[in-house]
C-alpha positions, 0 to 999 in steps of 0.5 A: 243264620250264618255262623262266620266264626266258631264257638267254643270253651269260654265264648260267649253263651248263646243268649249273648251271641253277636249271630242271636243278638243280631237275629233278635234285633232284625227280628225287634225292628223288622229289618234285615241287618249285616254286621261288618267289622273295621275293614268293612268284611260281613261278619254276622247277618241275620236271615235274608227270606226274599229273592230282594234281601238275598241279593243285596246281601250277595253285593256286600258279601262280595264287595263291602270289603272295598268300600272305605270305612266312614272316617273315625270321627264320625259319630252318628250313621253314613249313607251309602247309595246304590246306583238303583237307588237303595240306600244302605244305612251304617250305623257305628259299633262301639264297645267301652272305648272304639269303634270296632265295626259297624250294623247296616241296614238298607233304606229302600222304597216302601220299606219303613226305616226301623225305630230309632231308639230299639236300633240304638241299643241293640247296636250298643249291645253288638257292639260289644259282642263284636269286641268280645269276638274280635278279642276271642278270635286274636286269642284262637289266632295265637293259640293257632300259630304256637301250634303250628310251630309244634306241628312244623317247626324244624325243632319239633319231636314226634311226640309234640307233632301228635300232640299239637295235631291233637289239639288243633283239631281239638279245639276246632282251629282247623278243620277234621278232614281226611286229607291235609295240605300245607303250603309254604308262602315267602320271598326269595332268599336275599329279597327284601320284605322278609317276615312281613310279606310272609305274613302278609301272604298268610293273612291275604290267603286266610282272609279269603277264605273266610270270605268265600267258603266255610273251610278252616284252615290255620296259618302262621309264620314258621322258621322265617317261612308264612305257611297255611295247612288246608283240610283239601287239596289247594288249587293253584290258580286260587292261589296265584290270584290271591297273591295278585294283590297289592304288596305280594308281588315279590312272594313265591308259594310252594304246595306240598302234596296231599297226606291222609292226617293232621300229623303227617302234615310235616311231609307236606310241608317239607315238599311246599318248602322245596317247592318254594325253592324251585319257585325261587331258584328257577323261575323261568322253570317253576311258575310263581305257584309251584306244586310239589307233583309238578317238580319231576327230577328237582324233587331228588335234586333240591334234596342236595345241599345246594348252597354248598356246591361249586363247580367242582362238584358237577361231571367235569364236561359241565364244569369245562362248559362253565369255565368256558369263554363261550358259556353265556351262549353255550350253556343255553343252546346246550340245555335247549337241545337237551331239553329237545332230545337232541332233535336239531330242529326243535332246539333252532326253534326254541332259541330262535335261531338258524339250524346251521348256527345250531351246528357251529354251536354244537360243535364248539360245544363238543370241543369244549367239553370233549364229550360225545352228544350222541352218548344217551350217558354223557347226555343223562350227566350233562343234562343232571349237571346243568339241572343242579348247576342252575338249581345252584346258582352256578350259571347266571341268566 
């Protein structure tokens, strides 16, 4: 049987546990049984033997959660019916006052409906055992994101780091490994959304896996920032589907590097917090997913107290180019060719145009400027400068 959430101090015993009750009732009416919550997730099933049972179970752990949930009125049990013809029976969990999910079973030929009233009160039961996890696991919830705050927030001592690591593991709520990885989730700067969507993102990635490994990871909202700490490595593209979902368009993610311990997280966080800036501030360098190990030079650059540069503060060739008349197309042509290693030819082919209106460019970009472009030093600053210039937000486009 397939434990979804973990047990510990003050839940229920095992003779009152939603996975024990449940096996008891499937094995009392001789039926295979899943429980789903509100939104329609598996939270308990009992044991699935034949190749039939296991594969209906595989449909509803990767699709129950699209189904719409029986309208709220509704008092008795709703049907469902499969395109081969099986039937699944959802029958309302109750607790004092709410529904609060539902018991399926499914109705298939030759297998005999199972008795009536022994159904009845073991869903009675569930239900309440179902209320009891959901009130424990909203109780861990919390529990888990004031921890976080001591482990991350950027008021938080040594000592109460340690001590916030200690007790996350401690107390189960994310999982003892060797390596740990935080990501940082949120909009830009200045974007609508704010919170919410950091939420959002936060509670999308978490809800998927638990749906699809058995990982425990904790998550939250720290300083205005959603972030989740992993007990693994994240795989980008994972995540870049995940934040696919309807609502989290506008949202950027930063991974950190990977650590050895809980409490060095911190240094993971701090690298997915820049980032996430890169993602933000340069989105046609950095992709909406952007990893730590692929920032190169912007590791030391987005150190800088960007928000408080001007112009002034950039190698003076840089600061004549922003000045310039000509700078709308001057500053990308140079970048290109920088980029390009001052090869004339690839530098055309990136910006798409003739290698001749190259050179005019470039010229006029050496009268602006009054810098040599065939000096690998003049060349190192400018290529720095506008790094930081567009880092920034000194060059628009």
């Amino acid at each position: 049987m397939q434990h979804h959430n973990r047990a510990s101090a003050g839940h229920p015993s095992p003779a009152t546990n939603l996975d024990d009750a449940l096996q008891d009732l499937s094995e009392a009416v001789q039926q295979r049984l899943v429980v789903l919550d509100e939104s329609m997730r598996v939270i308990a099933y009992s044991i699935h033997e034949s190749e039939p049972d296991r594969a209906r179970l595989s449909h509803l752990l990767a699709h129950s959660d699209t189904w719409q949930a029986p309208a709220a009125g509704s008092g008795g049990a709703t049907t469902r019916t499969a395109g081969d013809g099986t039937q699944w029976v959802l029958h309302p969990l109750r607790d004092d006052r709410h529904r609060v999910g539902h018991l399926l079973h499914t109705r298939a030929k030759g297998v005999p409906s199972p008795p009536a009233g022994v159904l009845t009160e073991g869903a009675a039961q569930l239900g309440v055992l179902l209320s009891l996890r959901t009130m424990y696991a909203e109780r861990d919830a919390a529990r888990a994101r004031g921890l976080l705050t001591d482990l991350l927030g950027e008021r938080s001592s040594e000592a109460g780091r340690a001590a916030a690591a200690r007790a996350l593991v401690d107390e189960e709520l994310v999982g003892s490994a060797g390596q740990y990885c935080a990501v940082v989730l949120a909009v830009p700067p200045g974007e609508p959304g704010g919170d919410w969507e950091a939420r959002t993102a936060v509670d999308a990635t978490m809800d998927f896996v638990a749906r699809t490994s058995t990982a425990t990871v904790v998550g939250g909202v720290v300083d205005g920032h959603g972030v989740l700490v992993f007990p693994r490595p994240v795989v980008p593209d994972r995540l870049e589907r995940i934040l696919g979902a309807p609502g989290l368009a506008q949202v950027r993610a930063g991974i950190g590097g990977v650590v050895d311990d809980l409490p060095s997280v911190a240094t993971s966080h701090e690298q997915a917090r820049r980032a996430w800036r890169a993602a933000c501030l340069d989105p046609q360098t950095h992709p909406r997913v952007t990893q730590w190990s692929a920032l190169g030079i912007d590791k030391l650059l987005l150190a800088l107290p960007l928000d408080q540069l001007g112009p002034e503060d950039l190698p003076e060739p840089v600061a004549r180019l922003l000045r310039s008349d000509h700078r709308e197309v001057d500053v990308p042509t140079l970048e290109a060719y920088l980029d390009a290693g001052g090869d004339a030819q690839a530098s055309a082919v990136a910006l798409g145009i003739h290698r001749s209106t190259l050179y005019y460019r470039l010229t006029r970009i050496r009268e602006t400027t009054q810098a040599d472009l065939g000096d690998g030093r003049v060349r190192r600053d400018l290529h720095t400068g506008l790094r930081v210039a567009r880092l920034a937000g000194l060059l628009s486009g």
